[in-house]
C-alpha positions, -999 to +999 in steps of 0.1 A: +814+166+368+804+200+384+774+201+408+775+167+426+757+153+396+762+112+390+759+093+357+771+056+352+779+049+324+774+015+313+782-008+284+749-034+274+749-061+255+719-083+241+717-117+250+690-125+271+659-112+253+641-142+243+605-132+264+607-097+244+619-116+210+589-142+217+567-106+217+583-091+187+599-112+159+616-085+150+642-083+174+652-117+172+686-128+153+662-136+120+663-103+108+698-108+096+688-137+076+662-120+052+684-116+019+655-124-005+637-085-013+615-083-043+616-061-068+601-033-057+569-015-082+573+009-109+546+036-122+532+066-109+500+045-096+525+016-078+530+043-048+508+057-027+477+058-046+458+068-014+482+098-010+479+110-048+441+108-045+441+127-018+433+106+010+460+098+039+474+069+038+456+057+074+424+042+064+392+030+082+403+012+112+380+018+147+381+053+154+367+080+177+371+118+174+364+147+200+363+183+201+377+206+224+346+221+234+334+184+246+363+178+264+354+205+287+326+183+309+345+152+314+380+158+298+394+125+309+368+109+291+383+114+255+407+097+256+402+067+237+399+032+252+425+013+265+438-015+240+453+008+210+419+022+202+428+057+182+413+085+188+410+122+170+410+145+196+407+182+179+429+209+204+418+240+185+436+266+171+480+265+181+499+299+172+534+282+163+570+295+170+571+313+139+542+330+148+520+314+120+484+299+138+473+267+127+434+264+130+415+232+145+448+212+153+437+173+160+461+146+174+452+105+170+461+095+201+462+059+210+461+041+247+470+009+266+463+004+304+442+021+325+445+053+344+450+056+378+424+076+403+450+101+407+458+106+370+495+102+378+508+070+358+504+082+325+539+074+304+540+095+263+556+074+239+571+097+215+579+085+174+605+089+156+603+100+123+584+080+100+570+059+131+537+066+141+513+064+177+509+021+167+539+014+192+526-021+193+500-043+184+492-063+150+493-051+117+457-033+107+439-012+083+454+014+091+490+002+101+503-029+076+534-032+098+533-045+138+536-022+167+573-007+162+583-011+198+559-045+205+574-064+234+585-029+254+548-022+262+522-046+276+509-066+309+546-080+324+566-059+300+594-032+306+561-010+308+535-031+326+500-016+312+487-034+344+510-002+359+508+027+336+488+041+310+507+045+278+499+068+256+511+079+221+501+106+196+508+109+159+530+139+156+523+174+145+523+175+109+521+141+110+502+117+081+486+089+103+457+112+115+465+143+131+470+176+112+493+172+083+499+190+049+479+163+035+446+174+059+418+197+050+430+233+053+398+254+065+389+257+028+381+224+025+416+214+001+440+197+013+466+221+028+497+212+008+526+239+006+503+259+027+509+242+058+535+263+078+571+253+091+566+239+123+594+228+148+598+203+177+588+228+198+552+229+183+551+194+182+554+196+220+533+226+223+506+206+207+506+177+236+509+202+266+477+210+251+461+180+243+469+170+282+451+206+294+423+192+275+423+160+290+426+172+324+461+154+334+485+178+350+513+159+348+530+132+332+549+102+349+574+095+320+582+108+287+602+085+263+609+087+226+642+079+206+657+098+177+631+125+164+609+109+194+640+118+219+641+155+204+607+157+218+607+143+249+638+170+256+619+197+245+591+180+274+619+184+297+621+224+291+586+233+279+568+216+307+591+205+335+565+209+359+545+186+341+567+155+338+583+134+364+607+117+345+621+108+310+640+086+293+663+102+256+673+080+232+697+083+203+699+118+198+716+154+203+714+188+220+709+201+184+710+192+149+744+185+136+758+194+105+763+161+093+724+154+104+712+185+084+732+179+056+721+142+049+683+152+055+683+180+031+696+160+006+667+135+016+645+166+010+659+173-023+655+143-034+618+143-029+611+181-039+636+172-073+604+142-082+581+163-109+556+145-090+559+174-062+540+201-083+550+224-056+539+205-027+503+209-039+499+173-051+477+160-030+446+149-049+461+151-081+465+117-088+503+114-086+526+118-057+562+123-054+572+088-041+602+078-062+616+108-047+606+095-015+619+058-022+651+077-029+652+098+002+640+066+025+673+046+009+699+075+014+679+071+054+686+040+056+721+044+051+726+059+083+706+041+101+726+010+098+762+005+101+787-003+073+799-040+090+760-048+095+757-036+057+787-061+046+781-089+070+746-093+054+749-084+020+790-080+014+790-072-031+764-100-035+739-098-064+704-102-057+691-139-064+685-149-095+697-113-108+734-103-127+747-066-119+769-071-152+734-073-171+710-047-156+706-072-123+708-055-091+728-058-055+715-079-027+715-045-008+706-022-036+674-046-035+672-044+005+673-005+005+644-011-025+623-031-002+625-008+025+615+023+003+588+004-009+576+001+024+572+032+034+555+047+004+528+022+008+524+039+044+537+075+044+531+111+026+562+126+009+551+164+024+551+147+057+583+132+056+600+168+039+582+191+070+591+166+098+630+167+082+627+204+080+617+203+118+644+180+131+668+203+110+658+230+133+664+213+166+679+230+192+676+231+227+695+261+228+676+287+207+662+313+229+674+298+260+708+312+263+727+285+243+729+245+245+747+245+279+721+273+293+693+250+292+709+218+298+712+237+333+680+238+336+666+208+329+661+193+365+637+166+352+648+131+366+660+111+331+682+086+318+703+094+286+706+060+265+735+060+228+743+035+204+782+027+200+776+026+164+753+054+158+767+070+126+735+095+125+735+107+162+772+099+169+780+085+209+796+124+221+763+137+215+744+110+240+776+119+261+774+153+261+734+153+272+744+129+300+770+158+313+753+183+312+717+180+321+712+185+358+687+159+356+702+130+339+711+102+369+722+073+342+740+070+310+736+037+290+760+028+259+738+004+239+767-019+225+754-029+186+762-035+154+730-022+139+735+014+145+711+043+151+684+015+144+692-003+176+670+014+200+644-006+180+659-032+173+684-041+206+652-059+228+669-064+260+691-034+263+659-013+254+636-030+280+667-027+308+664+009+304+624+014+301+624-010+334+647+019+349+627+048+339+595+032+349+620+032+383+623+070+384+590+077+370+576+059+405+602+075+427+592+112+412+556+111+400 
């Protein structure tokens, strides 16, 4: 490699994850044991009802919610309370890359651990695509699943709250609180197919702004896998001067073919549903989720691996069910159960914009090409790929790890369970938080 730039790459395996399993049940060896799925609901009203009426699906959990213009006395004061508290924090108006200007943008923001008298050991946790800012704690009113990342974040964990102050925002466009198509548009109704095309860019936009509000300079760590890890590269060129170090996971320089092909058929899928209406169906009652179930299930597909796929489910039928009579698959009922999930939690416009967004990623446009700005991104970071990613294939972790100037570690995640395992692989995960949290010291 040019430049006197070092990277190690180096092979992990999970084995010794038993304190972060205790934390999380989810990463222990159980989940490959769940081969009972119910039949998942039928019926317009079985999805989403909060959605179709109108409302998002987050509901009336503890809350505060800020403007802009009060952020201006004390602006380190809006951040909500340590503990996973959300908070609404409205960043006014954002003109986007397209040029379009969104009026009286809010992020939820949540928080665990306290900030430091210097402001410096803050650490953004960025979402992937249908996760959200509840990166751990119990299920609530607002979030019927447990932290997504619970074990990685906490007093003694990987990120030691008693160190850093995490926090995590629900994504531009998002449906878990900030500004979505399912929000108020300045009329009052919801915005719908009004709500302009965003990219990652914005979504990044949108935090160097909530930070100016909040008075913090600069962050210690950025670190987000997937559409999380688009993000945090997007950190790395929008803001360098505002981020000490960052840590990519499971994802490209740019969109792939592959990646854009699979999510536009996702799209289709949902825009196909009659429920749609044009994207204008917010408050009408019915929502496109079967398109959504479908789209979640063709997801799925790539999330996993084909010998995870076979090993748990092989050409089983579902319990007590015949495919030779109407009965279904064990894992045509496994990809069932996991659409069902998500339309109980997640907004069909959401999920189309957000795709439309990671279709567009690129750190290359306007920059001079991919290997333009990989040359300047100087921010200290570890790159981190999954062996048996199928969505975000190994050469693309690879080729970050090359060629940005800042990267001083590449990590292959050995896995059988795909793009999924940077939430799922507990010990390879927290190995490579503990050596960002490393660098985010050494640079902050």
């Amino acid at each position: 490699m040019s430049g006197g730039r070092r990277y190690v790459p180096v092979l992990v395996t999970s084995a010794l994850a038993l304190r972060i399993a205790a934390r999380n049940p989810r990463f222990s060896g159980a989940r490959y044991d769940r081969w009972q799925y119910p039949r998942p609901l039928h019926g317009r009203d079985s999805y989403g009802p909060a959605i179709a009426a109108g409302r998002g699906p987050a509901g009336g959990s503890h809350r505060v919610k800020v403007s802009s213009e009060q952020s201006t006395a004390t602006p380190v004061a809006q951040l909500p309370p340590p503990g996973g508290t959300a908070g609404v924090i409205e960043i006014g108006d954002l003109t986007l890359e397209n040029g379009a200007r969104l009026p009286a943008v809010e992020l939820l923001v949540q928080r665990w651990g306290e900030l430091s008298p210097a402001m410096d050991n803050v650490v953004l946790i960025e979402h992937a695509l249908t996760g959200d800012s509840h990166v751990v704690g119990e299920p609530d009113a607002d979030h019927p699943q447990p932290g997504w990342w619970n074990g990685m974040i906490g007093p003694g964990a990987p990120i030691d709250t008693d160190e850093w102050c995490v926090v995590a925002t629900n994504v531009l466009g998002g449906c878990q609180g900030s500004t979505g198509p399912g929000s108020p548009a300045p009329d009052g109704e919801p915005w719908g197919a009004r709500f302009p095309e965003i990219s990652i860019r914005d979504q990044v936009n949108a935090e160097v702004r909530l930070f100016d509000l909040l008075g913090i300079d600069r962050l210690a760590a950025a670190v987000g896998g997937s559409m999380g890890g688009m993000r945090v590269l997007e950190w790395m060129l929008c803001a360098p001067e505002r981020l000490a170090s960052a840590l990519v996971l499971a994802v490209g320089a740019r969109a792939t073919a592959d990646q854009i092909g699979t999510q536009t058929t996702q799209i289709a899928a949902i825009t196909s549903d009659p429920d749609w209406q044009g994207g204008n169906y917010h408050g009408t009652g019915r929502a496109p989720m079967a398109g959504m179930g479908i789209a979640r299930r063709i997801a799925h597909l790539t999330y996993r691996t084909e010998i995870e796929l076979d090993s748990r489910f092989a050409n089983s039928p579902q319990a007590g069910e015949d495919p030779w009579e109407g009965g279904r698959y064990a894992v045509q009922s496994y990809l069932e159960y996991q659409a069902e999930k998500l339309c109980k939690r997640f907004d069909p416009a959401t999920y189309v914009l957000l795709s439309e967004a990671m279709n567009r990623h690129d750190i290359g446009r306007g920059r001079g090409g991919i290997e333009a700005a990989m040359a300047r991104a100087e921010v200290p970071c570890i790159v981190g790929g999954i062996d048996s990613d199928r969505l975000y294939p190994l050469h693309t972790q690879r080729e970050l790890a090359e060629g940005l100037v800042g990267c001083r570690h590449f990590e292959v995640i050995a896995s059988r369970d795909g793009h999924d395992a940077f939430l799922t692989e507990a010990e390879a995960i927290g190995k490579l938080l503990t050596q960002t949290m490393g660098l985010a010291r050494t640079h902050r």
